[in-house]
Steps between C-alpha positions, in 0.01 A plus 500: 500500500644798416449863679423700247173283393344516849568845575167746425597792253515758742777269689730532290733681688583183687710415182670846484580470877685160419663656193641788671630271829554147337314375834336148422092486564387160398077388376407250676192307375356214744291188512235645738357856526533657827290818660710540816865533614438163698376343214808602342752369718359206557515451141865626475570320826646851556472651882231784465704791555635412134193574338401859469140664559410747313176717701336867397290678684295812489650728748355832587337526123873381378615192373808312621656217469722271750731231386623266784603108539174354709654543798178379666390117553189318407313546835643829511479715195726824462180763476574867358343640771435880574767512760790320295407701173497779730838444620609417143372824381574709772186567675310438766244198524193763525672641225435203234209481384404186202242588245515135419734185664631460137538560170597325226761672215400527173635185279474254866278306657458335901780260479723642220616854670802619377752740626555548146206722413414662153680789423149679487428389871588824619241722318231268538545134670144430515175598650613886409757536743836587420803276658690730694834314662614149496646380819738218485604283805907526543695283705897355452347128494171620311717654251749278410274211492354337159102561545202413346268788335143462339499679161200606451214395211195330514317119502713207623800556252522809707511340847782210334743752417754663731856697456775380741745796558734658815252675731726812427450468180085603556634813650782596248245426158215679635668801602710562120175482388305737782751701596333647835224278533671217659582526875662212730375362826616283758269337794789554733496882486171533518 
């Protein structure tokens, strides 16, 4: 499977990214389609802080976006709450206020969120709201591990499909593309 088929048009800057660095992001394509980052590593056999959630949210009439491993575990889901966006954003809890617990980009559906979003996802990522920051988890093992990311689409091809890449590498593509859009987080120092 190559890259440049699965990637949406407005992706495309995945390839320049890789052209410009020479960093190595493989397709994956597996047997079994997957919806959650569980799901995932149980098919990779993979630990789940090697596979990558992808979650936007509707934040004060904003959108923004939060790329992390799942950090969580299955009886215990890591929730975007108001008082950890709030600390990611810098403001208060009482602050935060959702318009909606999610939304879904433009060219993605539940189960295929991508960090990777279309280059238009900032003027309009769906529902009429405008994507204002990405926030990608950063961490010395996070980053210099080889992770599992959805990569967007739609139907069951969609939910088969998956780049593997260095969790640094999320960071580093996204932001030659969105200069100023993409900030970092880290649960520690928050």
């Amino acid at each position: 499977m190559k890259l440049k088929d699965i990637l949406q048009t407005e992706q495309q800057y995945v390839l320049d990214y890789i052209e410009r660095t020479g960093v190595e992001i493989k397709a994956v394509q597996h047997e079994k389609a997957t919806t959650t980052c569980f799901e995932k590593a149980d098919l990779l056999g993979w630990s789940p802080e090697r596979v990558v959630k992808a979650i936007f949210l509707n934040v004060n009439g904003n959108g923004y976006g939060f790329v992390c491993p799942e950090l969580g575990t299955r009886e215990s889901l890591l929730r975007f709450d108001k008082n950890l966006v709030g600390k990611i954003l810098g403001l208060s809890s009482k602050q935060v206020k959702f318009s909606s617990n999610s939304c879904v980009p433009t060219g993605m559906e539940i189960g295929t969120c991508t960090p990777f979003v279309l280059t238009d996802s900032f003027e309009d990522y769906g529902l009429g709201k405008e994507l204002e920051k990405i926030f990608v988890y950063d961490s010395g093992k996070f980053n210099e591990s080889l992770v599992n990311i959805s990569i967007g689409g739609f139907g069951e091809e969609a939910h088969k499909t998956s780049l593997h890449l260095y969790g640094k590498d999320i960071y580093e593509c996204l932001n030659y593309e969105f200069p100023g859009k993409i900030g970092k987080f880290n649960f520690e120092n928050i």
